[in-house]
SEDO-632006 format. One line per field, with one value per residue (C-alpha): chain; y, z, x; residue number from 1; residue in three letters. Coordinates in nm, 4 decimals. Layout:
chain <- c(A_...)
py <- c(Y_...)
pz <- c(Z_...)
px <- c(X_...)
resi <- c(NUM_...)
resn <- c(Ala_...)
//
This chain:
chain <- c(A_A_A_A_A_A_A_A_A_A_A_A_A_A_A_A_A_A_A_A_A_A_A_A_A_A_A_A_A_A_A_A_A_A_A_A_A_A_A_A_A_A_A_A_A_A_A_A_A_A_A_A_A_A_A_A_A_A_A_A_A_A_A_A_A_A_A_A_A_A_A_A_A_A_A_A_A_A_A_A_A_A_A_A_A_A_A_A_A_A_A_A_A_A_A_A_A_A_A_A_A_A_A_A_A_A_A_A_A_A_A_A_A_A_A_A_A_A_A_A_A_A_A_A_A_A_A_A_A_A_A_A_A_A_A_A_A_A_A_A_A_A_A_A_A_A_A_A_A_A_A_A_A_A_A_A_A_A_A_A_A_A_A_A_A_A_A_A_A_A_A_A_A_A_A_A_A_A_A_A_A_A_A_A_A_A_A_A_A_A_A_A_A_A_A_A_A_A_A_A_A_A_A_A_A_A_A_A_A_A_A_A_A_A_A_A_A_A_A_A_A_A_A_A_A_A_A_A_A_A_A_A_A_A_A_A_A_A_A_A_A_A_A_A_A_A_A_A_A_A_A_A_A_A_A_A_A_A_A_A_A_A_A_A_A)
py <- c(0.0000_0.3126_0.6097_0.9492_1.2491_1.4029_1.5865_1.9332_1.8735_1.8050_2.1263_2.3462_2.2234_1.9459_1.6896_1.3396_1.1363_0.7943_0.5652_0.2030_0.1997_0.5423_0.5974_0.8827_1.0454_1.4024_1.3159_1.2409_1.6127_1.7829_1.6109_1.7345_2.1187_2.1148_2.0611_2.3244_2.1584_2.4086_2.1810_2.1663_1.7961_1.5071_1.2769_0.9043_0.5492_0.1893_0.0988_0.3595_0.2082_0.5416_0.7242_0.9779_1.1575_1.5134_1.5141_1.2957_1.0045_0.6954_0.6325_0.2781_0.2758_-0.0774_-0.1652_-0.0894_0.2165_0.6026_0.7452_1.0792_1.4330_1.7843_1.9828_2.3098_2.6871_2.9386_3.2341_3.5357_3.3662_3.5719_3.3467_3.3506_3.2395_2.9054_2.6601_2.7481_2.5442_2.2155_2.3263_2.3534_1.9799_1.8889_2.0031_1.8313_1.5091_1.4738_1.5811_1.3238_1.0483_1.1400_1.1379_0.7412_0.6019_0.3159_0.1316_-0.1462_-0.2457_0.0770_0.2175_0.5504_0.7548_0.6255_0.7075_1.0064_1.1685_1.4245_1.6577_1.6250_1.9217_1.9477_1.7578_1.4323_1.2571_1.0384_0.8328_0.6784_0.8510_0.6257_0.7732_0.7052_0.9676_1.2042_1.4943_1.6050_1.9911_2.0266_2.3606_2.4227_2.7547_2.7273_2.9239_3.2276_3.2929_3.0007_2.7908_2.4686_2.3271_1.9865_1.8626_1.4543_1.2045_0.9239_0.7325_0.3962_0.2894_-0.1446_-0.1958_-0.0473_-0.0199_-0.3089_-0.2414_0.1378_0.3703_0.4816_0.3129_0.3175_0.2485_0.2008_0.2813_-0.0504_-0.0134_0.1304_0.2195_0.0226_0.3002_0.2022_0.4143_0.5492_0.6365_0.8330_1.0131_1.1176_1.2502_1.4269_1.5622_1.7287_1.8255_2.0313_2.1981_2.3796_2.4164_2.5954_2.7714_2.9188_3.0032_3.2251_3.1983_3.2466_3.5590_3.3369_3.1271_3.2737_3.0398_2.7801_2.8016_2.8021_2.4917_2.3091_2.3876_2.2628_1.9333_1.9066_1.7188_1.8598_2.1680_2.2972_1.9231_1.8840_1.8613_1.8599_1.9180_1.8260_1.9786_2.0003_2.1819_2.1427_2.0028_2.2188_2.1898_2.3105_2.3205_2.3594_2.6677_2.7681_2.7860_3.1408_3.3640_3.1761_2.8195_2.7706_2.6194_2.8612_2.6835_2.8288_2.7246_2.6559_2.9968_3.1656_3.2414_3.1517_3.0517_2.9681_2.6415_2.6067_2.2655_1.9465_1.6106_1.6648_1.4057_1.5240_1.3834_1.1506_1.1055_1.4410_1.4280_1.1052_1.2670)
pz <- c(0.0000_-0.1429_-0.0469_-0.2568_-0.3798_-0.6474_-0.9036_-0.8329_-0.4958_-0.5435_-0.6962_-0.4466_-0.2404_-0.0147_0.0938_0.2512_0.5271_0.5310_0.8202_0.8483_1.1872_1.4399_1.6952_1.5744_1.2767_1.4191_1.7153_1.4553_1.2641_1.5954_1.6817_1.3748_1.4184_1.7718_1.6345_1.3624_1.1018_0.9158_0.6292_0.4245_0.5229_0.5403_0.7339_0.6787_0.8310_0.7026_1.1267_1.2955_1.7204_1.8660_1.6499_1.8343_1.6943_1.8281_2.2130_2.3221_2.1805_1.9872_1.6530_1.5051_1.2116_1.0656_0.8122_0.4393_0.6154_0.5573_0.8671_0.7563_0.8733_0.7136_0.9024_0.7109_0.7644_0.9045_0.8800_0.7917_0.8837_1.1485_1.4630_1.4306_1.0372_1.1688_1.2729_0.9122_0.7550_0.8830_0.6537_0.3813_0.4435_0.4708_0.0996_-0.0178_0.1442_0.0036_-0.3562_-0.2955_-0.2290_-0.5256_-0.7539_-0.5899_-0.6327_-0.8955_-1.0257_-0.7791_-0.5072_-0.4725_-0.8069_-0.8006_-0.8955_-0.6300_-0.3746_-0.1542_0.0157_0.2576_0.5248_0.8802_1.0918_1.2097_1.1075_0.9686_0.5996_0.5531_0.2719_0.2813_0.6579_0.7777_0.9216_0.6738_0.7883_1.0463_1.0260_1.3596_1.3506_1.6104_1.7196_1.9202_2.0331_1.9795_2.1373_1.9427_1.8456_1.6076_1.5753_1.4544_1.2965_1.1691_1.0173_1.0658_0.8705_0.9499_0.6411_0.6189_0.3318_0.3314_0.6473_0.8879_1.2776_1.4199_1.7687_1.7412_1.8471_1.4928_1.1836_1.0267_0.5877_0.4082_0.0886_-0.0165_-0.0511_-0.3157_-0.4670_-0.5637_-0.4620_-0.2080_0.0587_-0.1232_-0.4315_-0.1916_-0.0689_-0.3813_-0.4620_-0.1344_-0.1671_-0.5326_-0.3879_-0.1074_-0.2934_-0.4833_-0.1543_-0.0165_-0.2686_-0.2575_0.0826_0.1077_0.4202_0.5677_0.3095_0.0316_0.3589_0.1982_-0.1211_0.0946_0.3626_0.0352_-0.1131_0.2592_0.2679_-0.0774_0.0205_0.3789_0.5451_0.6865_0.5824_0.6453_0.8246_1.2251_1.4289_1.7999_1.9198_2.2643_2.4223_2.7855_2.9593_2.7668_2.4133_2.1740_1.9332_1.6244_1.2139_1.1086_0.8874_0.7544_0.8892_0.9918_0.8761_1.1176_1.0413_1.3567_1.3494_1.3114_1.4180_1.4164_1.7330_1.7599_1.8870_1.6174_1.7520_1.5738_1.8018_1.7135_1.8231_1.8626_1.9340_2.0226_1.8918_1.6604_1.5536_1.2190_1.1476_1.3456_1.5659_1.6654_1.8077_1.9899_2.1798)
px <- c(0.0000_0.1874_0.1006_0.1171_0.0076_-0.1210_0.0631_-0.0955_-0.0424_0.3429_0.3205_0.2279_0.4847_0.2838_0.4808_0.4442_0.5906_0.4163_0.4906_0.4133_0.2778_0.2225_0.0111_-0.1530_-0.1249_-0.2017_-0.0122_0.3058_0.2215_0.2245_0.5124_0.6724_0.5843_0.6686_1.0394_1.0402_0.8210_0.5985_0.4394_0.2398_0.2908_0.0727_0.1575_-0.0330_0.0363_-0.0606_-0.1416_-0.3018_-0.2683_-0.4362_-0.6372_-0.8723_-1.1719_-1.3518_-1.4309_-1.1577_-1.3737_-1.0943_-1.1416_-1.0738_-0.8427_-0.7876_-0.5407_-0.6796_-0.8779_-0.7021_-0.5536_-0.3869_-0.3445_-0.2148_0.0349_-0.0917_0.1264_-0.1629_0.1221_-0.1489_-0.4522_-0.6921_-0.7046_-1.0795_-1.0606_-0.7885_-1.1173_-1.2687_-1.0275_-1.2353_-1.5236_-1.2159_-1.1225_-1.4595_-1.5724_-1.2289_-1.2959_-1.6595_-1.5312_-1.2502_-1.4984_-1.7186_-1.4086_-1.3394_-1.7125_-1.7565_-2.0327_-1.9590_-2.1694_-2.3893_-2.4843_-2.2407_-2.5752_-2.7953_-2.4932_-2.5912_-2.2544_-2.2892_-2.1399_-2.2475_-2.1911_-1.9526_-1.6821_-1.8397_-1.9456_-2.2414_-2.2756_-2.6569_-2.6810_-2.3996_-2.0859_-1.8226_-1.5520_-1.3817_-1.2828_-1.0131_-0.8726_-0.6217_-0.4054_-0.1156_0.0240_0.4539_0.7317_0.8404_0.4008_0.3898_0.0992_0.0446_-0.2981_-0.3252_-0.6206_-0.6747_-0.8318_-1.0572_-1.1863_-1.3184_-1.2095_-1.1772_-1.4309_-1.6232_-1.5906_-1.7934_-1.9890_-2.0768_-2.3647_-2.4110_-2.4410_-2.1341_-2.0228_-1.7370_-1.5935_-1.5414_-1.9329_-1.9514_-1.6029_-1.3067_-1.0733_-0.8416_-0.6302_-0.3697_-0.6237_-0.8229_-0.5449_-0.4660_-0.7875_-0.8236_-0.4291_-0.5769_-0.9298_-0.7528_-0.5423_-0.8105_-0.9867_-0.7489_-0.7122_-1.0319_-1.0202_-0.6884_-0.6802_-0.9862_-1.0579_-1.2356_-1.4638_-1.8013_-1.7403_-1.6220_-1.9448_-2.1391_-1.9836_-2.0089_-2.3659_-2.4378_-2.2939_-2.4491_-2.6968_-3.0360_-3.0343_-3.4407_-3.4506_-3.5478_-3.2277_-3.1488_-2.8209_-2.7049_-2.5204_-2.3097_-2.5942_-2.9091_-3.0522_-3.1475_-3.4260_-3.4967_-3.4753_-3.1032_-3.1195_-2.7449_-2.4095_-2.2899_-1.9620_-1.7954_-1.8961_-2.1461_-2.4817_-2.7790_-3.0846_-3.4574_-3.6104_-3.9799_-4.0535_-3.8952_-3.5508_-3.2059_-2.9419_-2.5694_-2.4066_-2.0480_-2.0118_-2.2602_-2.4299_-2.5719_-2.9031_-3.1156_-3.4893_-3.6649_-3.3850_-3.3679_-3.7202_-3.6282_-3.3236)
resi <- c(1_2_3_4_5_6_7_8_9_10_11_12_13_14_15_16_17_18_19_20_21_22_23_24_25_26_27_28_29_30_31_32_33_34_35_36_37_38_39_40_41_42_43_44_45_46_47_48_49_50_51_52_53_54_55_56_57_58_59_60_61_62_63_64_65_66_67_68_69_70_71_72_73_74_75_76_77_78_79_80_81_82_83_84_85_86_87_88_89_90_91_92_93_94_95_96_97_98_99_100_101_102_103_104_105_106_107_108_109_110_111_112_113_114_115_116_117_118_119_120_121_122_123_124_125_126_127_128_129_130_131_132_133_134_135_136_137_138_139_140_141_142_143_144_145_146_147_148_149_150_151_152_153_154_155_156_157_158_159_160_161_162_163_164_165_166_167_168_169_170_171_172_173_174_175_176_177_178_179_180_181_182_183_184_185_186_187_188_189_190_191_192_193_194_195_196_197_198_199_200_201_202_203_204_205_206_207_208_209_210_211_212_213_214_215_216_217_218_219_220_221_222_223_224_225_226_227_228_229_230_231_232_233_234_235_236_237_238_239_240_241_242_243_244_245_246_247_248_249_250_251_252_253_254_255_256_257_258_259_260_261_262_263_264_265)
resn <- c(Unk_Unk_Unk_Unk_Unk_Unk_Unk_Unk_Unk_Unk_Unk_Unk_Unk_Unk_Unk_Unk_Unk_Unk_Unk_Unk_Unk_Unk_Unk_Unk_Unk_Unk_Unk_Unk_Unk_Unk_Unk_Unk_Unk_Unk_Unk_Unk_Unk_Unk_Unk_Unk_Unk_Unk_Unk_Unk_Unk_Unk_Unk_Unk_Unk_Unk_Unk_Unk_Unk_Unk_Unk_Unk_Unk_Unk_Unk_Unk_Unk_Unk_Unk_Unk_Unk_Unk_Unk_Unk_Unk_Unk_Unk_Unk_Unk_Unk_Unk_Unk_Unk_Unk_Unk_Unk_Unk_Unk_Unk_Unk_Unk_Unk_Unk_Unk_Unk_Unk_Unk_Unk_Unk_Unk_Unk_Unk_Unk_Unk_Unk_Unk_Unk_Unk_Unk_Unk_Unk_Unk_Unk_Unk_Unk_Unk_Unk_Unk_Unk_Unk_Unk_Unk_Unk_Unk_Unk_Unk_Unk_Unk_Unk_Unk_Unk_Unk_Unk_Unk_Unk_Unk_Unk_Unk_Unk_Unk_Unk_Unk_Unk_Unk_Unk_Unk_Unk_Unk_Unk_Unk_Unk_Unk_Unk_Unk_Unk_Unk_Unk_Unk_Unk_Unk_Unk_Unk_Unk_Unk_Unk_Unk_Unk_Unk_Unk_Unk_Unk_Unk_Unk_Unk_Unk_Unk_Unk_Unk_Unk_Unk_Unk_Unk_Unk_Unk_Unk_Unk_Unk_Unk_Unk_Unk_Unk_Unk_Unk_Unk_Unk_Unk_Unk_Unk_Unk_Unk_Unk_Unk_Unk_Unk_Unk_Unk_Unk_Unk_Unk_Unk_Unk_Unk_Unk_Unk_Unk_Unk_Unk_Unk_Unk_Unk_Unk_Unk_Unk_Unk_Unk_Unk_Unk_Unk_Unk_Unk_Unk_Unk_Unk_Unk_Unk_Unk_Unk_Unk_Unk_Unk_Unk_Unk_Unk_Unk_Unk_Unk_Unk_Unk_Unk_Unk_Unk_Unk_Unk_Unk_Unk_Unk_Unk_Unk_Unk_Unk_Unk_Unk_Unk_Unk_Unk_Unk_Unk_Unk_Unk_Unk_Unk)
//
């Protein structure tokens, strides 16, 4: 299983350190920065022993499955523009699966793929993919952002609270195809954004690709649920929801459950 990028991504200078076995693949890119690394770097491993997804919550990597992260420079990026660039890596990672769907197993036309606010992708409502942005403040006022990578690309996590799909599914693709892909579909993602000054196109393109837009949701949070219809994302990617009463109110982070299970929460 070699890994590697795509040509346009070679181009703008990305580069690639692929590891057999690590413990964490944003752990490894942190790692990196902390000892003068700047990137852009992804950093990917065949083993991934202790992957970790949002909230402190582990995230099962078997072999054949993509475990990767992008050590990306944020030099000239406002500090309230850096958590935008998950909404970047989410529109590249749905475009990247798109580009790897076949006419195996799922008919590639009857294959729905979409974002999950925050940070997830659902291909026929099943979680198929993490997203993981990470920061770290460095001596001498650098900061380093890594965005991780959870697909499931040959299986599926057994034994979970959600339903969960693979690629394998419905795509022939394996991991270092879909790197690939993804390496080419953030490039022009990033692109667009310049850092953080191009986000309007890039909240656009989210929202065109996400799930439940005008659909019930309820989001729970650490002090209360809240219910509602999930309207839009804002200028600073947070979820605007209309509550029954009429109200919008802005979520920065929570579970989030869309149709009939958000009236069961």
């Amino acid at each position: 299983m070699q890994f590697r990028l795509s040509q346009a991504a070679r181009a703008e200078g990305f580069r690639l350190h692929s590891h057999d076995r690590l413990d964490s693949t944003n752990s490894e890119a942190l790692r990196l920065a902390r000892s003068g690394e700047t990137g852009p770097l992804w950093v990917t491993a065949r083993h991934q022993e202790a992957g970790r997804g949002r909230r402190g919550n582990g995230w099962t990597s078997p072999e054949g499955n993509l475990a990767a992260s992008l050590l990306m420079p944020v030099a000239g990026v406002a500090p309230d523009m850096v958590a935008t660039l998950g909404f970047v890596a989410g529109v590249a990672l749905v475009d990247a699966i798109r580009d790897a769907r076949s006419p195996q197993g799922i008919a590639a036309s009857a294959t729905t793929i979409h974002l999950k606010w925050p940070n997830d992708v659902l291909v026929e409502g099943a979680k198929l993919a993490g997203i993981l942005l990470e920061a770290e403040s460095l001596p001498g006022g650098r900061r380093a952002v890594v965005v991780g990578f959870g697909v499931n690309v040959r299986a599926a996590p057994e034994g979970l609270p959600y339903p969960a799909a693979a690629l394998s599914d419905f795509s022939a693709a394996d991991a270092p195809m879909l790197l690939e892909f993804l390496s080419e579909r953030f490039v022009e993602a990033v692109r667009i954004w310049n850092k953080g000054r191009g986000f309007p196109t890039i909240r656009q393109r989210w929202l065109e690709r996400a799930a439940g837009v005008g659909a019930p949701v309820s989001v729970r949070m650490a002090e209360a649920t809240l219910m509602g219809v999930f309207e839009t994302i804002d200028e600073g990617g947070r979820l605007v929801i209309l509550a029954p009463d009429g109200t919008r109110r802005t979520v920065t982070a929570g579970e989030v459950h869309f149709g009939s299970a958000a009236t069961a929460v």
